[in-house]
gemmi code that builds the backbone of each chain (N, CA, C; Angstrom):
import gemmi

chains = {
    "A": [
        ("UNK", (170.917, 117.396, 86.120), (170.755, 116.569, 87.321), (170.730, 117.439, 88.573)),
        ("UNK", (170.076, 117.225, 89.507), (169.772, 118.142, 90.920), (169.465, 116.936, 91.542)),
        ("UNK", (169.655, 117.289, 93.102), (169.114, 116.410, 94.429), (167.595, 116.538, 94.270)),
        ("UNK", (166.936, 115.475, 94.491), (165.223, 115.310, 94.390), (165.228, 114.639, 95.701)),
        ("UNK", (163.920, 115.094, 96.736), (163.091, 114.076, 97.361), (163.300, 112.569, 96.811)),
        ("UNK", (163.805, 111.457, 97.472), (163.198, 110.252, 97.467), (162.581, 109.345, 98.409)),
        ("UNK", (161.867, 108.673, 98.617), (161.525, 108.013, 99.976), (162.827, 106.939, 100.550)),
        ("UNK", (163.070, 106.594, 101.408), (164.035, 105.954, 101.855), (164.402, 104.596, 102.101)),
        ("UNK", (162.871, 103.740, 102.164), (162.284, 102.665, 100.802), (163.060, 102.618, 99.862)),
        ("UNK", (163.679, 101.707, 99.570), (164.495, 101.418, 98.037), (163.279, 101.249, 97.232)),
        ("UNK", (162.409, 99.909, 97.669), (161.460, 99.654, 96.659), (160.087, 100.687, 96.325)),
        ("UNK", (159.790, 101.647, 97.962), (159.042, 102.423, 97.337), (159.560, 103.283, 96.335)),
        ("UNK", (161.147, 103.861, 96.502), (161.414, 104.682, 95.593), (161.402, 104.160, 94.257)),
        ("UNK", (161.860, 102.974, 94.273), (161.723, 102.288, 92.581), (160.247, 102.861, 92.044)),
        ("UNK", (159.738, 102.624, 92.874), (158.027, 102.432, 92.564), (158.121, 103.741, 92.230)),
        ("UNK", (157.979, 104.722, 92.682), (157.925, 106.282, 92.695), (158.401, 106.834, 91.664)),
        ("UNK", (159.433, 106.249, 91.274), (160.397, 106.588, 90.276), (159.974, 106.415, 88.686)),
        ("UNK", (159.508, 104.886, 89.246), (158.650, 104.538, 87.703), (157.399, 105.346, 87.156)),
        ("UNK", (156.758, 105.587, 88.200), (155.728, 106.054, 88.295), (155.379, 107.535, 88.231)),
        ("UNK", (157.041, 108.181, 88.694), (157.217, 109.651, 88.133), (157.482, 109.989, 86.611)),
        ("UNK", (158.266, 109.011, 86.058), (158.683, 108.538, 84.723), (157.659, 108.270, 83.837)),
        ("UNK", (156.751, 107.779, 83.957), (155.217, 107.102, 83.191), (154.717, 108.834, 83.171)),
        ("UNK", (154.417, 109.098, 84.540), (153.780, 110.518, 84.145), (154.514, 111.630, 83.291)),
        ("UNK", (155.459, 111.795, 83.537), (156.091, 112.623, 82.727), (156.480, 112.532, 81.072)),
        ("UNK", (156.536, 111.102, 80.734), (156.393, 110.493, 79.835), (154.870, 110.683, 78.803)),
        ("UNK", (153.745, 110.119, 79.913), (152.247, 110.664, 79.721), (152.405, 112.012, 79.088)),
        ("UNK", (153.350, 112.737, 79.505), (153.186, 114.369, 79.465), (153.167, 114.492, 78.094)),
        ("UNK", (154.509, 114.342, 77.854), (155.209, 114.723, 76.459), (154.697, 114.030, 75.311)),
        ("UNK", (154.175, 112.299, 75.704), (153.643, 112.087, 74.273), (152.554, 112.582, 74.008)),
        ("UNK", (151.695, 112.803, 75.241), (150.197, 113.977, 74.953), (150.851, 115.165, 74.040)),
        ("UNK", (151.692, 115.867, 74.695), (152.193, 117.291, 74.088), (152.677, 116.693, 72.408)),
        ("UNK", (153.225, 115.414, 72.291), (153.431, 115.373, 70.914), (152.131, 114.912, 70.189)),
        ("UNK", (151.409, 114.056, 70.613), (149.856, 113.849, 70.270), (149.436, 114.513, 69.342)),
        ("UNK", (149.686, 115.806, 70.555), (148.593, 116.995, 70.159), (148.962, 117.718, 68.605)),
        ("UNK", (150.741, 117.143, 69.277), (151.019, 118.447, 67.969), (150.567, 117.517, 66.309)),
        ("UNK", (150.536, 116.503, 66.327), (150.747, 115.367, 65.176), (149.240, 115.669, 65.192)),
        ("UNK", (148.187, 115.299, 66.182), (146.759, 115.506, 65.603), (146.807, 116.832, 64.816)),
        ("UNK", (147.025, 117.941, 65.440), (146.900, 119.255, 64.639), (147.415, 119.395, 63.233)),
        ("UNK", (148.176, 118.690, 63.271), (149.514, 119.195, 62.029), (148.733, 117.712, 60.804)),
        ("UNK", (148.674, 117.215, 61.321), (147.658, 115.587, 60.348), (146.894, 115.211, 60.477)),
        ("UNK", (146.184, 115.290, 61.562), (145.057, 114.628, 61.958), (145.209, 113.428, 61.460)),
        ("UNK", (145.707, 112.634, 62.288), (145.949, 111.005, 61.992), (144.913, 109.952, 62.336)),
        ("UNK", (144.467, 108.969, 62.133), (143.519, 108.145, 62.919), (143.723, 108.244, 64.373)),
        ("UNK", (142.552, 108.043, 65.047), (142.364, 108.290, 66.371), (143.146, 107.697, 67.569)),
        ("UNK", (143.373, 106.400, 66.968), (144.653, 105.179, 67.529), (145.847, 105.766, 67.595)),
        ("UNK", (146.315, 106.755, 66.716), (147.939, 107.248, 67.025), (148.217, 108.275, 67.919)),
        ("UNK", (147.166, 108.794, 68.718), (147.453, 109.876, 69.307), (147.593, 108.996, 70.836)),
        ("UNK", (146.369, 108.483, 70.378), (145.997, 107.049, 72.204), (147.582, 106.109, 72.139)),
        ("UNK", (147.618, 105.724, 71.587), (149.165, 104.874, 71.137), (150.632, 105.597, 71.564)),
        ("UNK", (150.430, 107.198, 70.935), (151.557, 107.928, 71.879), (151.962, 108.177, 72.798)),
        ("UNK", (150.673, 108.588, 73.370), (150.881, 109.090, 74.644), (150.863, 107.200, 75.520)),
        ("UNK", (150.199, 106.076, 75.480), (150.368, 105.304, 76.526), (151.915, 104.734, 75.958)),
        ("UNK", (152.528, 104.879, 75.019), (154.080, 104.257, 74.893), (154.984, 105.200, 74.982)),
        ("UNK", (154.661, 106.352, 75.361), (155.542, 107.379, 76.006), (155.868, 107.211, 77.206)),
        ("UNK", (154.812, 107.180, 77.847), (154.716, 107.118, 79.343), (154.961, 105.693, 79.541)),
        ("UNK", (154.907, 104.822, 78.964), (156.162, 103.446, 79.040), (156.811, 103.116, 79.248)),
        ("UNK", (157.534, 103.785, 77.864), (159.225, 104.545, 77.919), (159.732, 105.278, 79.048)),
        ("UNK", (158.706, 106.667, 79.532), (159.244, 107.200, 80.576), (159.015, 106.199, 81.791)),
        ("UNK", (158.481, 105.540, 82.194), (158.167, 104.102, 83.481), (159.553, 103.946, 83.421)),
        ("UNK", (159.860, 103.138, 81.973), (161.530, 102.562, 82.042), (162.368, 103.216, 82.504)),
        ("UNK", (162.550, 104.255, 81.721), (163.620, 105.357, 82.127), (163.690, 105.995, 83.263)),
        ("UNK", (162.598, 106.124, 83.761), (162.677, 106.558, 85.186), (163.197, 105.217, 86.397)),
        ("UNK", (162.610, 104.147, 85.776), (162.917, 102.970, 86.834), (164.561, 102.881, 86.626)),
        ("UNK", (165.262, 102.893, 85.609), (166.339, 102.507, 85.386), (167.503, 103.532, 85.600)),
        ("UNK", (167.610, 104.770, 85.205), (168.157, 105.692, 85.384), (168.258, 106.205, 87.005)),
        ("UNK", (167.227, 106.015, 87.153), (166.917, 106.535, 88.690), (167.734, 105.829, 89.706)),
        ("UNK", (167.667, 104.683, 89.258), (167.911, 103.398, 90.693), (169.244, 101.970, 89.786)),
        ("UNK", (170.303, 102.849, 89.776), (171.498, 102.442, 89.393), (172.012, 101.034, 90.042)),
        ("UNK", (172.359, 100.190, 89.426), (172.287, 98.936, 90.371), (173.758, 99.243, 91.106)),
        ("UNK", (173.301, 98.925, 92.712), (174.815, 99.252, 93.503), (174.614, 100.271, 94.377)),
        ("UNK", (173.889, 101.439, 93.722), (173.851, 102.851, 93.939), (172.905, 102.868, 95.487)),
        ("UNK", (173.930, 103.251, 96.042), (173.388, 103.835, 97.031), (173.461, 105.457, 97.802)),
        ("UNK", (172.603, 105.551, 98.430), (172.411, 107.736, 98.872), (172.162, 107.764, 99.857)),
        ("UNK", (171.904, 108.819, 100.561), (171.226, 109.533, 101.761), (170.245, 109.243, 101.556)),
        ("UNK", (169.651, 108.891, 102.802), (167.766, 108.421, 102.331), (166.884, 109.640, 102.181)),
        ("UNK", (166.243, 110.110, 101.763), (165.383, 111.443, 101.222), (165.622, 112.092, 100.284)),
        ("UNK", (167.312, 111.910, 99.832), (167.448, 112.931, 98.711), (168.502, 111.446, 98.125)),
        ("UNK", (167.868, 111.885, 97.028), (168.347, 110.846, 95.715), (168.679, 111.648, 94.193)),
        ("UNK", (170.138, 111.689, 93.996), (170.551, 112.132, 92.561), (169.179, 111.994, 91.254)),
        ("UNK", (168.566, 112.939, 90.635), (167.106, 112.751, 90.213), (167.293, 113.833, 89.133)),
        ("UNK", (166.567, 113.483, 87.606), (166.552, 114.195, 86.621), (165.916, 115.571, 87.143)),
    ],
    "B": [
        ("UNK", (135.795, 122.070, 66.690), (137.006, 123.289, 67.250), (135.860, 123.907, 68.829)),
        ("UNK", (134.542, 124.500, 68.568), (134.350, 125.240, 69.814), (133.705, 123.956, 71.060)),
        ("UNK", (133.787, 122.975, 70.592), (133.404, 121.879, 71.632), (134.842, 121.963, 72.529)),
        ("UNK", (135.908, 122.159, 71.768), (137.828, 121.910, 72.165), (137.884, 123.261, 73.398)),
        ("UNK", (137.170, 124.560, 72.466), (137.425, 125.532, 73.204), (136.480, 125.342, 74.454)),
        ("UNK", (135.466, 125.189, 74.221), (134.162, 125.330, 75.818), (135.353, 123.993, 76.600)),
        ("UNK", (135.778, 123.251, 76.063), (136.180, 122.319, 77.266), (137.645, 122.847, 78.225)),
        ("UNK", (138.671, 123.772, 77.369), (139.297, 124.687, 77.890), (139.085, 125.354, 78.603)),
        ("UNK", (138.120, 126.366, 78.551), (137.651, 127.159, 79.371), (136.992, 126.445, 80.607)),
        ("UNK", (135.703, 125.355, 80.514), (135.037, 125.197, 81.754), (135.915, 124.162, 82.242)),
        ("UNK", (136.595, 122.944, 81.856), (137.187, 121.802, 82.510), (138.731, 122.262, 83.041)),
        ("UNK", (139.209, 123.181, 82.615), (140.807, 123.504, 82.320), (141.024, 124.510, 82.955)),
        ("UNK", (140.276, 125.977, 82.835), (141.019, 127.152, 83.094), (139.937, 127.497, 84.162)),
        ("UNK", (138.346, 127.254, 84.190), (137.978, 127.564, 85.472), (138.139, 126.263, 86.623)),
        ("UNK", (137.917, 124.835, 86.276), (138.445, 123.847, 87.064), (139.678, 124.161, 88.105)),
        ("UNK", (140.700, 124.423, 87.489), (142.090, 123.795, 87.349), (143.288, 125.425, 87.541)),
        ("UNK", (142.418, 126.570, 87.063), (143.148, 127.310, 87.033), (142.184, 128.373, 88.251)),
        ("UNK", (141.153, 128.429, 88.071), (140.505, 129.425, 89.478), (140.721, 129.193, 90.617)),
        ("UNK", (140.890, 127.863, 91.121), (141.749, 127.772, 92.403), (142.791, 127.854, 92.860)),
        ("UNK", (143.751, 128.010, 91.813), (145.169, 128.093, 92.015), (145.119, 129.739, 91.937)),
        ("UNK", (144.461, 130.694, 91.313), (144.096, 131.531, 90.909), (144.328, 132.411, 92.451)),
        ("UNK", (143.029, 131.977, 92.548), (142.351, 132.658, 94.165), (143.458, 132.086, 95.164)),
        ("UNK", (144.665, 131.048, 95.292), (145.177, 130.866, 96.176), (146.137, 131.968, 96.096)),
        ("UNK", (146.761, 132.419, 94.909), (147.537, 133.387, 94.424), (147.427, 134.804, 95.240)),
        ("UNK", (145.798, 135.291, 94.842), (145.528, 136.192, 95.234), (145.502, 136.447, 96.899)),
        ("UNK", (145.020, 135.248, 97.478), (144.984, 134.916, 99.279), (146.733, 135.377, 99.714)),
        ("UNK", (147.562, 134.801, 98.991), (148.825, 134.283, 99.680), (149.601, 136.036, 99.327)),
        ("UNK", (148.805, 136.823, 98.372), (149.847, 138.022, 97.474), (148.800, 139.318, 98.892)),
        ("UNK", (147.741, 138.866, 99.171), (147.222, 139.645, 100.036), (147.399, 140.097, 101.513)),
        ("UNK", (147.554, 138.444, 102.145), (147.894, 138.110, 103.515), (149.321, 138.003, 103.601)),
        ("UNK", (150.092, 137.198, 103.357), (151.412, 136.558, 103.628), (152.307, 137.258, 102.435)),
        ("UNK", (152.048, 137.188, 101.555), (153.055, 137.525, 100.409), (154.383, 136.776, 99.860)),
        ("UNK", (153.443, 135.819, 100.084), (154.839, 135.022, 99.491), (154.134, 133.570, 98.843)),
        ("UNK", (154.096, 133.338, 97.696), (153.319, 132.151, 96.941), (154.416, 130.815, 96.448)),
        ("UNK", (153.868, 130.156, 97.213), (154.566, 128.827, 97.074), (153.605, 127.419, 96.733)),
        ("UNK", (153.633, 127.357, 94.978), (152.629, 126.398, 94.408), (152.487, 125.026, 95.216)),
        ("UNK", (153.781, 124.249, 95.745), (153.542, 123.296, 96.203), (152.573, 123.563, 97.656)),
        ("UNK", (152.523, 124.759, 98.467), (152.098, 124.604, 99.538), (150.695, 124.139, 99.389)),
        ("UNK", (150.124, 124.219, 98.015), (148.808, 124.331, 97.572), (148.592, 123.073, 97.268)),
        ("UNK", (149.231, 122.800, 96.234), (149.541, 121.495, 95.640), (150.227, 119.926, 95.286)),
        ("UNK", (151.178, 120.914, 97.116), (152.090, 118.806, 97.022), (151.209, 118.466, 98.219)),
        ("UNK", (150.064, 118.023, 98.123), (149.155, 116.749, 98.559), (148.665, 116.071, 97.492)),
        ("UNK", (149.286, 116.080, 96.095), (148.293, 115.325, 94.885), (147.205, 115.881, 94.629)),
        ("UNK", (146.698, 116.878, 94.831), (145.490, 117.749, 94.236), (145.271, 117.552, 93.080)),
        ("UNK", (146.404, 117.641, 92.047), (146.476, 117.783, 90.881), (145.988, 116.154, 90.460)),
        ("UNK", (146.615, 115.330, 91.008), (146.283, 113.600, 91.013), (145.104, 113.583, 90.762)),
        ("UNK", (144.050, 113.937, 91.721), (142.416, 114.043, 91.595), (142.226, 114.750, 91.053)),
        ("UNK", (142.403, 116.016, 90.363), (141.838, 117.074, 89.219), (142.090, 116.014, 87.982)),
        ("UNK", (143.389, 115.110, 87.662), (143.818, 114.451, 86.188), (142.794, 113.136, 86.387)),
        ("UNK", (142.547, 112.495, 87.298), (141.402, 111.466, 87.362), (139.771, 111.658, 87.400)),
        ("UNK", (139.706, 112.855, 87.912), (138.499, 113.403, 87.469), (137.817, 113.620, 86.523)),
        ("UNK", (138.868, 114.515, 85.729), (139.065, 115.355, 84.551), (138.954, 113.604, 83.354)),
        ("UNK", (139.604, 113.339, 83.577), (139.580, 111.829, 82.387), (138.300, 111.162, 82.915)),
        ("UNK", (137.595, 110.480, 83.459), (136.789, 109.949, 84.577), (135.396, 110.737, 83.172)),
        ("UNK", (135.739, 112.139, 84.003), (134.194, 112.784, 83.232), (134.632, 112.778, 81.651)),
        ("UNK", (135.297, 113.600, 80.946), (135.765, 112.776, 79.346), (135.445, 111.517, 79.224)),
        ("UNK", (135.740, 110.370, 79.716), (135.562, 109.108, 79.279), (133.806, 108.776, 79.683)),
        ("UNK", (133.126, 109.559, 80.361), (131.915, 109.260, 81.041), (131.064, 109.797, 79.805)),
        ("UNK", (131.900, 111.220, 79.370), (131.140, 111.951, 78.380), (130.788, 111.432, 76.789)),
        ("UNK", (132.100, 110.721, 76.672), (132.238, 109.925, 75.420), (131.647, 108.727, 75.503)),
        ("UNK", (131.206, 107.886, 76.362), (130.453, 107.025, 76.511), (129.670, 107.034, 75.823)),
        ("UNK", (128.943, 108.431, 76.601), (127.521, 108.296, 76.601), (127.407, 108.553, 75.223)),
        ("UNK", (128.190, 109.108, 74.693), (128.373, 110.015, 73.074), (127.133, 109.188, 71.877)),
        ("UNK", (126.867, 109.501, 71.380), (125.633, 108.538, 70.150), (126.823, 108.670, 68.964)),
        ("UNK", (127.395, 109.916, 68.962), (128.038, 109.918, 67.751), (129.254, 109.534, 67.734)),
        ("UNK", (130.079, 109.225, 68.724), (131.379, 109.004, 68.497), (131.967, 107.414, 68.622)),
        ("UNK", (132.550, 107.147, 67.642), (132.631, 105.837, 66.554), (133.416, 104.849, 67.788)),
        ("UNK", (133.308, 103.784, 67.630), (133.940, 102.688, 68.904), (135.065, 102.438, 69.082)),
        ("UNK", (135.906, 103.203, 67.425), (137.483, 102.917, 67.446), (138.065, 104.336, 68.336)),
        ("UNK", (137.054, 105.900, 68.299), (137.413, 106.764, 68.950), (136.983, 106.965, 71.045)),
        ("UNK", (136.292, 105.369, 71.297), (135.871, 105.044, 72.258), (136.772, 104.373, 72.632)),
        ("UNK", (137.283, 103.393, 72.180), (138.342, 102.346, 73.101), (139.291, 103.127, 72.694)),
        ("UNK", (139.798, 103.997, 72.185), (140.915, 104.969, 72.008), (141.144, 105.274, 73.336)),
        ("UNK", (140.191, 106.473, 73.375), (140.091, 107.628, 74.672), (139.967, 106.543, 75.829)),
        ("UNK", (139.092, 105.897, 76.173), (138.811, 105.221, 77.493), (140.197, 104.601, 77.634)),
        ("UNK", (140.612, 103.607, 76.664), (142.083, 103.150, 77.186), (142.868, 104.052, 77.895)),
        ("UNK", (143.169, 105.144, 76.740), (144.295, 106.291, 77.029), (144.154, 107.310, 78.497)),
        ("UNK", (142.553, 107.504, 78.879), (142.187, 107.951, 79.777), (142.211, 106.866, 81.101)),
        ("UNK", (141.910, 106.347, 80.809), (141.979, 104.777, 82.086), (143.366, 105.228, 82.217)),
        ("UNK", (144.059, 104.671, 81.646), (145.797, 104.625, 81.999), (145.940, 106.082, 82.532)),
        ("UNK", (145.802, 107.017, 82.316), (146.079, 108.530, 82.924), (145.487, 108.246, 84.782)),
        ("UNK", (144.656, 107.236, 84.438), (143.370, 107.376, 85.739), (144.294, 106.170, 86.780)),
        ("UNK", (144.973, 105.182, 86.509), (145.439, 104.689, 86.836), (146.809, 105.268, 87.756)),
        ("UNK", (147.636, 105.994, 86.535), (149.299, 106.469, 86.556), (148.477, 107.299, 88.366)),
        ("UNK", (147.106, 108.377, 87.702), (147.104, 109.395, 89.283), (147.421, 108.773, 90.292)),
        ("UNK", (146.467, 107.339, 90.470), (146.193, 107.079, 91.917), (147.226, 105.968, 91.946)),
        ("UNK", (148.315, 105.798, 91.075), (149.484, 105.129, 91.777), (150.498, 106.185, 92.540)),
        ("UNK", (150.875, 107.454, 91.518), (151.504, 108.333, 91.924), (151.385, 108.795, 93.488)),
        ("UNK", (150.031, 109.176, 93.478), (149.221, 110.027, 94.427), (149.540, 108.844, 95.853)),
        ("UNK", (148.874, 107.436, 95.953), (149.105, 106.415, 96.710), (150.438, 106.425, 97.237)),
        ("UNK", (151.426, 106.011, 95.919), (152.931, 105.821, 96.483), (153.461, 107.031, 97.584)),
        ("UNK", (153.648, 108.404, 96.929), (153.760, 109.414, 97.011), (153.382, 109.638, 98.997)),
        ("UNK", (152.217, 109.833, 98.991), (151.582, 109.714, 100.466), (152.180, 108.841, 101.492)),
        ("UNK", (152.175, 107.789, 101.035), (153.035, 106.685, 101.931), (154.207, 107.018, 102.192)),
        ("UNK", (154.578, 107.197, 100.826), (156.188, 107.696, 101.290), (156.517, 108.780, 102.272)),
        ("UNK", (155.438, 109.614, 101.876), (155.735, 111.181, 103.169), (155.296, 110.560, 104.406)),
        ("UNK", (154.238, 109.706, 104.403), (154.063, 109.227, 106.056), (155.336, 108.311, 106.457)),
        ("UNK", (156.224, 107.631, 105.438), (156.868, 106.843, 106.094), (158.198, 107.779, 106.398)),
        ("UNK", (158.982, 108.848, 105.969), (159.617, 110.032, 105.776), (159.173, 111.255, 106.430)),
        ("UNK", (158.194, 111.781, 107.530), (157.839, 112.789, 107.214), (158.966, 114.139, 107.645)),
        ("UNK", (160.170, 113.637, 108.209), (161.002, 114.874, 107.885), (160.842, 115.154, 106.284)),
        ("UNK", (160.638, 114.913, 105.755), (161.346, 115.086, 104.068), (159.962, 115.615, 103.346)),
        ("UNK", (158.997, 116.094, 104.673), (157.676, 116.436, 104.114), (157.738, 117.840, 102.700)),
        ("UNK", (158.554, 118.411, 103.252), (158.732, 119.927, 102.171), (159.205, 119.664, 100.956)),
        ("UNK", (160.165, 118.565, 101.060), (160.777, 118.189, 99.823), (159.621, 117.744, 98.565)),
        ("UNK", (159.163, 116.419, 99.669), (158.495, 115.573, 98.880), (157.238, 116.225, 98.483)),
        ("UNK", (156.484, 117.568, 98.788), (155.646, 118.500, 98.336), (156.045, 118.810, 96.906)),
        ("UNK", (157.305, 119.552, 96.952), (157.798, 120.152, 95.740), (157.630, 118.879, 94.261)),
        ("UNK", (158.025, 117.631, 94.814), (158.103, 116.478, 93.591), (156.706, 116.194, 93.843)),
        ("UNK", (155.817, 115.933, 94.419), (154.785, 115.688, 94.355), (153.529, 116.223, 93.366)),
        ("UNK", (154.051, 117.635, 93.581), (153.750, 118.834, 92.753), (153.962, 118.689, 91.390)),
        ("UNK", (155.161, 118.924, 90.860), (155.826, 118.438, 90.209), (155.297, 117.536, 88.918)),
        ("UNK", (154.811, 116.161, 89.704), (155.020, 115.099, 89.097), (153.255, 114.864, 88.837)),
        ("UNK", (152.533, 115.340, 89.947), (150.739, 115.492, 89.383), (150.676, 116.471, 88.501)),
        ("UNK", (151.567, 117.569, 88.465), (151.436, 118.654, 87.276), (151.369, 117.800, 85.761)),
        ("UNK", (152.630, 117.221, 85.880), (152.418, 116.305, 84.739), (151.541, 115.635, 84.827)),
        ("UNK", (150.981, 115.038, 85.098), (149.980, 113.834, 85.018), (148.430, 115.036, 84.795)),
        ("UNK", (148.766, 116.031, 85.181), (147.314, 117.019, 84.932), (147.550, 117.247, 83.808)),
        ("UNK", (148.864, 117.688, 82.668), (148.851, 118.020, 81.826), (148.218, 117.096, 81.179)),
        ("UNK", (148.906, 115.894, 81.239), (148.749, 114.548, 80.054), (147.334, 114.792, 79.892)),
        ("UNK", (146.194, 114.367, 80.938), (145.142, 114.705, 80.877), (144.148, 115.526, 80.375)),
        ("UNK", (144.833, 116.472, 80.577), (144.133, 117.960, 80.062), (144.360, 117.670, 78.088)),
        ("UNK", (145.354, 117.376, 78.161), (145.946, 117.762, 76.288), (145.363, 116.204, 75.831)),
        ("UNK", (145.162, 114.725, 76.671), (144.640, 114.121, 76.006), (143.103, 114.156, 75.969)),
        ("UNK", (142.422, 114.279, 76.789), (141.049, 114.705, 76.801), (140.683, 115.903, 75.508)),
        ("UNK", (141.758, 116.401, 75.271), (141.560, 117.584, 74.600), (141.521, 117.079, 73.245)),
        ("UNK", (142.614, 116.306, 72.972), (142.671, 115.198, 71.843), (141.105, 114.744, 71.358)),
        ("UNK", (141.040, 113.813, 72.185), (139.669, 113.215, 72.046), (138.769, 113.841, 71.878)),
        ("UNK", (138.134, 115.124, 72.462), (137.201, 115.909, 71.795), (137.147, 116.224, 70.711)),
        ("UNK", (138.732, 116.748, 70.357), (138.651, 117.460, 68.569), (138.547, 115.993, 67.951)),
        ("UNK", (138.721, 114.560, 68.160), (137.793, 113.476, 67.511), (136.525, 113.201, 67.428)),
        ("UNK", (136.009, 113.331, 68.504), (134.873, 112.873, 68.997), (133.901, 114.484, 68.742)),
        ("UNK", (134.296, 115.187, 68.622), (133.223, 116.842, 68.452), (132.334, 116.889, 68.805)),
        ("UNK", (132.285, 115.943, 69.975), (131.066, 115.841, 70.497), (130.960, 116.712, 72.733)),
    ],
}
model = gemmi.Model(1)
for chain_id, residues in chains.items():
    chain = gemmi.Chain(chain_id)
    for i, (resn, *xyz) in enumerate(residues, 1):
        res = gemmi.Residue()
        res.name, res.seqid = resn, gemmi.SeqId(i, " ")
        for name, pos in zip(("N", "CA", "C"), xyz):
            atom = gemmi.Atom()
            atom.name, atom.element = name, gemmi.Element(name[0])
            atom.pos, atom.b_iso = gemmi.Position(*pos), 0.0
            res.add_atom(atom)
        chain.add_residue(res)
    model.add_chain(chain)
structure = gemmi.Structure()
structure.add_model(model)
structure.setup_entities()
C-alpha cells in the first residue's frame, strides 16, 4: 500500500478507481491469456473470456477496496494499491 | 507465428516503443534526467491501446479467413479494451482539470494505469493474431 493521486470528487474517484481496476485487471488476464493460449491453445472464446472477466474482477476490486465505506482522506492523495 | 512477430515489431516496438525511445535519447542529451510520466501522464498510452485494438479489430474484419467465433471473440475483447481507454483517459483529465495542484501526481497514475491498458492491448491483439494468422 502507498499514497496514490486521487481526485477529490468522491464519485469521480470511485469512477477512477474502477476504472483503474478494470485496466489493470485487463492487464493480467491478457498476460494469463497469453500464457494458457501458448501452453494449450484453447478455443478462441477462453482467452476473450479472460481477459474481459479479469478486468471485471479488477473494476470490483478496485471500486471496493479503494473507497471503504466511511473512509475518508486528504483530497488528492488517497491510501491506493 | 511470423504474422505474431511482424505485428510486434511494426504495431508494438516501432509504434509504441520509438517514441518513447527518441524521448529517452532527447531528455539523456539535453536535460538529463528522464521522467516517463513527463511523456506519458496525458493518456498517450490511452490512444496508442485504442488505436492499436481499433486497427486489429479493423484488420480482422476485413479478414476472408478468420472464422466468426474468432471475430466476435477479438472485436468484443478489443471493443472493451477501446472502451476501458477512453473512460480512463476521460475520467482521468477531468479530474486533473478539476485538481490541478495534484497535476504531477496524477501524471505518474495516469501513466501508470494507460500502461496497463497498452499492455492488455498489445498481448490481446497479439492473442488474436496467433488465431486468426491472418
Amino acid at each position: 500500500m502507498r499514497s496514490e493521486w486521487a481526485p477529490s470528487d468522491p464519485k469521480l474517484s470511485s469512477a477512477l478507481n474502477a476504472a483503474a481496476g478494470a485496466s489493470y485487471g485487463a492487464l493480467i488476464g491478457a498476460g494469463l491469456a497469453a500464457a494458457i493460449t501458448i501452453a494449450l491453445a484453447p478455443p478462441v472464446f477462453v482467452p476473450a473470456l479472460l481477459t474481459i472477466l479479469s478486468s471485471g474482477a479488477g473494476a470490483l476490486i478496485g471500486y471496493t477496496f479503494h473507497n471503504p465505506a466511511g473512509h475518508t482522506s486528504t483530497p488528492g492523495i488517497r491510501s491506493s494499491l | 507465428m511470423e504474422n505474431v512477430l511482424r505485428y510486434f515489431f511494426f504495431d508494438v516496438l516501432l509504434s509504441a516503443g520509438l517514441p518513447v525511445a527518441a524521448a529517452y535519447i532527447a531528455n539523456w542529451a539535453v536535460v538529463n534526467r528522464f521522467r516517463i510520466h513527463d511523456y506519458l501522464g496525458d493518456g498517450q498510452l490511452c490512444f496508442y491501446a485504442t488505436t492499436l485494438s481499433v486497427v486489429t479489430t479493423s484488420g480482422l474484419f476485413a479478414s476472408k479467413t478468420a472464422s466468426v467465433t474468432v471475430k466476435i471473440s477479438a472485436g468484443g475483447t478489443m471493443l472493451w479494451v477501446v472502451i476501458l481507454a477512453n473512460v480512463v483517459w476521460a475520467l482521468a483529465i477531468t479530474a486533473r482539470i478539476r485538481d490541478p495542484a495534484t497535476s504531477e501526481l496524477s501524471k505518474r497514475r495516469i501513466t501508470r494505469v494507460s500502461a496497463a491498458l497498452a499492455g492488455a492491448a498489445i498481448l490481446a491483439g497479439g492473442i488474436f493474431k496467433w488465431f486468426w494468422g491472418g
